[in-house]
C-alpha positions as CSV (number, residue, x, y, z in Angstrom):
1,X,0.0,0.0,0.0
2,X,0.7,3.6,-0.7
3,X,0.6,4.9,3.3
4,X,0.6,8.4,5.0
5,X,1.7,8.7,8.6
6,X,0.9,11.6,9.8
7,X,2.9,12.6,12.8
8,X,5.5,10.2,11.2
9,X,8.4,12.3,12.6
10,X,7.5,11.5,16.2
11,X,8.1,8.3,18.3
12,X,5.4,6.7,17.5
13,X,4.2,7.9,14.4
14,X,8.3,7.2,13.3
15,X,8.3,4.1,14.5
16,X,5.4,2.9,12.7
17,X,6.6,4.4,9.5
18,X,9.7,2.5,9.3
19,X,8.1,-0.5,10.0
20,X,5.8,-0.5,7.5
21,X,8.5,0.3,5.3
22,X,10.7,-2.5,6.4
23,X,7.7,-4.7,5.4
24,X,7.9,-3.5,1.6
25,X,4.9,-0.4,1.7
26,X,5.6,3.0,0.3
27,X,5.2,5.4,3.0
28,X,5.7,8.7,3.2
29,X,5.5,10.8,6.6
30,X,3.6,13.5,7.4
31,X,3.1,17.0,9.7
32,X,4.5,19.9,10.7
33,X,7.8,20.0,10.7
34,X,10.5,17.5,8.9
35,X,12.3,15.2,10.6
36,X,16.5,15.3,10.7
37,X,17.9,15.0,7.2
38,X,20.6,12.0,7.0
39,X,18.1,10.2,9.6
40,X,16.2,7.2,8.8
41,X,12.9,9.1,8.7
42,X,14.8,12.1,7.0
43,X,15.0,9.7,3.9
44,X,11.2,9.1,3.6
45,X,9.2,11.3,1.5
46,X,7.4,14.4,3.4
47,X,4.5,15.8,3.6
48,X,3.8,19.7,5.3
49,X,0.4,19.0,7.0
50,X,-1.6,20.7,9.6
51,X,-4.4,18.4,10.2
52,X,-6.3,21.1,12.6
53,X,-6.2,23.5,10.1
54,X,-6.1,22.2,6.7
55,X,-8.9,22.1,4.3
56,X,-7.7,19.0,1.8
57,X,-6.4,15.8,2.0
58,X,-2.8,15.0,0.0
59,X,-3.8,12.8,-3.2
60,X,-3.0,9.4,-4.3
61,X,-2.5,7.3,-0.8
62,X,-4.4,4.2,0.1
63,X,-4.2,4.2,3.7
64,X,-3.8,7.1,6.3
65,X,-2.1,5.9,10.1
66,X,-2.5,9.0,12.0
67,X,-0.5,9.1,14.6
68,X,-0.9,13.0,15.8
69,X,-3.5,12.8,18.8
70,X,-2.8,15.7,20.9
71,X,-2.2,15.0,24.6
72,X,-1.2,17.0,27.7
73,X,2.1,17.6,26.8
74,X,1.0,20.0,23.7
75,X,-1.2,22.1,25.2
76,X,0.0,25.5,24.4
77,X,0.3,27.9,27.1
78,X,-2.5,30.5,27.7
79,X,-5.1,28.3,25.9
80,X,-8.4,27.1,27.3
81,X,-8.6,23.7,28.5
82,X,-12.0,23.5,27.7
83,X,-12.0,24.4,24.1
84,X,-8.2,23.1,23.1
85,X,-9.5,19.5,23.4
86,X,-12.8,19.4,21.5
87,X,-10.6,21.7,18.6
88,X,-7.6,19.6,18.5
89,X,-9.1,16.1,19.0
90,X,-13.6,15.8,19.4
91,X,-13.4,18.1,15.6
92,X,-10.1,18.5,13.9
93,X,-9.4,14.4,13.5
94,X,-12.5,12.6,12.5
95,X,-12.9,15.8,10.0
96,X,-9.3,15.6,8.4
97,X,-10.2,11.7,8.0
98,X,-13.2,12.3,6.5
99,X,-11.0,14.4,4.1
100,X,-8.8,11.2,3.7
101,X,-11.9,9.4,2.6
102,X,-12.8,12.2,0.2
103,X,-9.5,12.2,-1.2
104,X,-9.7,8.3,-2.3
105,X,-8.0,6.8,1.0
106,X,-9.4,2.8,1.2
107,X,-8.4,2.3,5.2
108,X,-7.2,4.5,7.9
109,X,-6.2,3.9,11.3
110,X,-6.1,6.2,14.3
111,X,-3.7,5.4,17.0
112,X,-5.7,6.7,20.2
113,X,-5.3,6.5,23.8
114,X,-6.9,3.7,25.9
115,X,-8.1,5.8,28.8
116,X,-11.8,5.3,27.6
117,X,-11.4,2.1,26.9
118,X,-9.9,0.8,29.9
119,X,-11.2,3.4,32.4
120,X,-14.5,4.7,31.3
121,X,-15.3,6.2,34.6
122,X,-12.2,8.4,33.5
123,X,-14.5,10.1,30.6
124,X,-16.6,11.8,33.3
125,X,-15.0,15.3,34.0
126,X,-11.8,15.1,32.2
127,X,-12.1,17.0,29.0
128,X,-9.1,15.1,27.6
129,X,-10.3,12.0,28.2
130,X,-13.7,13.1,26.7
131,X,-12.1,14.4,23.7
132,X,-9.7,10.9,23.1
133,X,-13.2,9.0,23.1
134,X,-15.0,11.5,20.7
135,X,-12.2,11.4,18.1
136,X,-12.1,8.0,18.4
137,X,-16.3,7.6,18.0
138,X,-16.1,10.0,15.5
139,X,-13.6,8.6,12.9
140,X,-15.3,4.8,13.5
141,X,-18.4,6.4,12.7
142,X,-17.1,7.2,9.0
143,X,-16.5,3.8,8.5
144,X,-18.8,2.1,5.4
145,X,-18.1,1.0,1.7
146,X,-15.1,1.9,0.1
147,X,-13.5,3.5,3.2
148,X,-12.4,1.0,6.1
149,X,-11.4,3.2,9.6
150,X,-10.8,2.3,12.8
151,X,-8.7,2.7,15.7
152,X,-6.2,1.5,17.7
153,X,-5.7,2.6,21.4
154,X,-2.5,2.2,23.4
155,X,-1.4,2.5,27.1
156,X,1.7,4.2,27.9
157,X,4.4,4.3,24.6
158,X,8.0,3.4,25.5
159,X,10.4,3.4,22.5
160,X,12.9,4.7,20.4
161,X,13.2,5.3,16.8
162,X,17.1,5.3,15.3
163,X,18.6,9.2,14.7
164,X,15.2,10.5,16.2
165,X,16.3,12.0,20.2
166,X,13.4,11.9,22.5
167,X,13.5,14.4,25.0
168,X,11.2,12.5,28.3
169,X,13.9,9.6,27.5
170,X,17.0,10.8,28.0
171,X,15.9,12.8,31.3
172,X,14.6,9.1,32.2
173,X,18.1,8.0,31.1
174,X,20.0,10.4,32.6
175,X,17.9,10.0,36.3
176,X,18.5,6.5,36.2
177,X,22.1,7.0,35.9
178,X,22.0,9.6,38.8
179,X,22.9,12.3,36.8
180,X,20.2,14.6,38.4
181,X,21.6,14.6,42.1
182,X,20.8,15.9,44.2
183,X,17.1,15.1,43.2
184,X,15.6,12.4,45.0
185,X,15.6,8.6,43.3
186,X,12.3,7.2,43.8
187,X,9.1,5.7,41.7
188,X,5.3,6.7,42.5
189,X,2.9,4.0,43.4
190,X,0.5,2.3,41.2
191,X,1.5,0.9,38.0
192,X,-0.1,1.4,34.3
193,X,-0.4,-0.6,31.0
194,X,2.8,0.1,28.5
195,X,3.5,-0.9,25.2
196,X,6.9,-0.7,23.1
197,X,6.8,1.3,19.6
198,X,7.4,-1.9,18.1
199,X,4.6,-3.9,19.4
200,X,2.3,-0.8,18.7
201,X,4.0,-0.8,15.1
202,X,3.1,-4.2,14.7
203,X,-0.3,-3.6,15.9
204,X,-0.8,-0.9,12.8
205,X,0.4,-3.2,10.8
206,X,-2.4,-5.3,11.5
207,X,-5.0,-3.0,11.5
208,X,-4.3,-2.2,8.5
209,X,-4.2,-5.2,6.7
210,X,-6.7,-7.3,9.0
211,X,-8.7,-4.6,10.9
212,X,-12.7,-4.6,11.3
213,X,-13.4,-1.3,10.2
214,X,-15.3,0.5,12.4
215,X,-13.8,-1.3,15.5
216,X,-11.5,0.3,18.4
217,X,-9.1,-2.0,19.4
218,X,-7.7,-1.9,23.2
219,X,-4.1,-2.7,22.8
220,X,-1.5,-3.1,25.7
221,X,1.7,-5.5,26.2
222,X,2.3,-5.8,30.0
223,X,0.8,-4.4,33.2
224,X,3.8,-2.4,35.3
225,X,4.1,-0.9,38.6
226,X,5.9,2.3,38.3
227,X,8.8,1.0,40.4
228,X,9.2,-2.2,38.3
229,X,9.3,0.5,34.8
230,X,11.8,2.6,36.5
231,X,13.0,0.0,37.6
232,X,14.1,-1.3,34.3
233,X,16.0,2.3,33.8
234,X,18.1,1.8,36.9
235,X,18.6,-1.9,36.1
236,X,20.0,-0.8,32.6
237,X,22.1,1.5,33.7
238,X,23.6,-0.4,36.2
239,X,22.2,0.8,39.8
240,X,19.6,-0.7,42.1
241,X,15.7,-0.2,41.3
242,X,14.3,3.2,43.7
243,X,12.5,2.5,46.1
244,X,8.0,3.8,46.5
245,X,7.7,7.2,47.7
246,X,4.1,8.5,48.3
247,X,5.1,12.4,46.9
248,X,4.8,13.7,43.2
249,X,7.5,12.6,40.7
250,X,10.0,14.9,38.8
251,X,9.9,12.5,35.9
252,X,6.0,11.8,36.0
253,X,4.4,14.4,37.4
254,X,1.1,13.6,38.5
255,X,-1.2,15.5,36.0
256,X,0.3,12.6,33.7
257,X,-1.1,9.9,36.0
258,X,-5.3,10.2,35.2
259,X,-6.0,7.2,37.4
260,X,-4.3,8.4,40.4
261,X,-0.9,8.2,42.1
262,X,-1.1,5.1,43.9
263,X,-3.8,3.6,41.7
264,X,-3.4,0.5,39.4
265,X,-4.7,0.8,36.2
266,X,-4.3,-2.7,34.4
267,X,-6.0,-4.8,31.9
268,X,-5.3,-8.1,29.8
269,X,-6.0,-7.0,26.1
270,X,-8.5,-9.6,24.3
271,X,-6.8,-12.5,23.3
272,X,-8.5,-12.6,19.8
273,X,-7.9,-9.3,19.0
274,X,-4.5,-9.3,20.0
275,X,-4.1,-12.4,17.3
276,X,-5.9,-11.0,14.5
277,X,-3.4,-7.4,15.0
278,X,-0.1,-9.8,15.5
279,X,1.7,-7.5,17.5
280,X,4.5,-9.0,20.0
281,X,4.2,-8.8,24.3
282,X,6.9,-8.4,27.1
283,X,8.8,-6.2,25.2
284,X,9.0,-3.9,27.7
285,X,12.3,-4.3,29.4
286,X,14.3,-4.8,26.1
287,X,12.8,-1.6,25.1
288,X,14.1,0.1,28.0
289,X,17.5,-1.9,27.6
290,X,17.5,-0.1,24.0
291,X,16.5,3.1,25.1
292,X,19.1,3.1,27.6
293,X,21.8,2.2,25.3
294,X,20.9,4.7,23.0
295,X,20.9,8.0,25.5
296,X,24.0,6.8,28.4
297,X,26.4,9.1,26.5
298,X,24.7,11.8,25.7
């Protein structure tokens, strides 16, 4: 297939690009700014686009991943929490895929977040939230003849993607190798869902070739405490796992945590689903062995 990712110059979005392109698709990436030249992702094809604000739809792709979803960490300053979620996410995705559509796109998968999946009682009173499962609704909802669409929503994303530096993983890196002293070394309680780039890669790969259009599919690889994830940090780099503190986290502050520091929020994604998509589990701590490996020296 002829594929867009948009938000292919992000960790996810990248990641997911050159996957698909290691499996023999032509993909080109997609968004606001180019990625690195002389990168891996700096040799794909790109695409300017502005999916809140554009009006068309590039032509001649079969399949759109978007991979853009806005979350709290691109909240611009100064701007209404209210009204920045509906915009960015309830409005401005399900309408630029139904510009995909228009534009002669056969299947397109959203990667979305699993809050209202996993915790619905989440949706109540968090406009985020809210606006993940409206995005989500809303693109499924264009689903019919001639344009398959569905979605598939992830936990917490740990990865790398090669010449591409992620900022929240080197701190992570760097903490783990004490290199913030004389901040304190500790992990919050409760534990989440994560998944590896690859695995969610994998999973893309199967939604778009095996997907039921219109479906959301809850996706996840392994249920963590946050001492066993930062754990794996410390491990790769050497030192002993930190200890549970019951106090906010430099590295994970706790506006990032929706369920709650000290609160759990696990599941066991469906068996069936997780055949039909294909996508890889306990990938977790080899992930963080990469990511460590790839940001000690910097």
């Amino acid at each position: 297939m002829k594929i867009l990712v948009v938000g292919g110059a992000g960790m996810i979005g990248g990641h997911a690009a050159l996957h698909l392109k290691s499996k023999g698709h032509d993909v080109s990436i997609a968004g606001r700014t180019p990625p690195t030249p002389g990168t891996p992702l700096g040799e794909l094809p790109f695409i300017k686009v502005d999916y809140i604000n554009d009006t068309s739809f590039p032509a001649g792709f079969d399949a759109l991943v978007f991979c853009a979803g806005q979350d709290v960490r691109h909240i611009p300053e100064g701007e209404d929490n209210e009204t920045y979620w509906k915009k960015v996410n309830s409005v401005a995705v399900p309408r630029f895929f139904q510009l995909a559509r228009d534009a002669g796109v056969k299947v397109a998968v959203n990667v979305g977040s699993f809050y209202p999946q996993a915790a619905p009682h989440l949706v109540a009173g968090n406009r985020y939230v809210e606006s993940r499962k409206e995005s989500c609704e809303g693109i499924r909802a264009l689903n019919g003849p001639g344009f398959r669409t569905l979605s598939v929503n992830a936990p917490f994303v740990v990865g790398t993607v090669p010449g591409l530096v992620v900022p929240m993983f080197v701190a992570y890196t760097q903490y783990a190798q004490g290199k913030f002293a004389p901040m304190p070394e500790f992990a919050p309680g409760g534990g989440v869902n994560f998944i590896s780039t690859q695995s969610l890669a994998e999973a893309v790969e199967g939604a778009l070739e095996r997907g039921e259009g219109g479906k959301a599919y809850l996706v996840g690889d392994e249920n963590l405490s946050y001492q066993q994830y930062f754990g794996f940090f410390f491990q790769a780099a050497g030192r002993d796992v930190p200890p549970v503190l019951d106090q906010e986290h430099p590295m994970l502050p706790d506006a990032a945590i929706f369920a709650g520091r000290g609160n759990d929020l696990f599941y066991e994604p469906d068996a069936a689903e997780t055949a039909t998509l294909g996508y890889r589990r306990n990938d977790i701590q080899r992930t963080v062995n990469q990511i460590v490996a790839q940001y000690k020296d910097m």
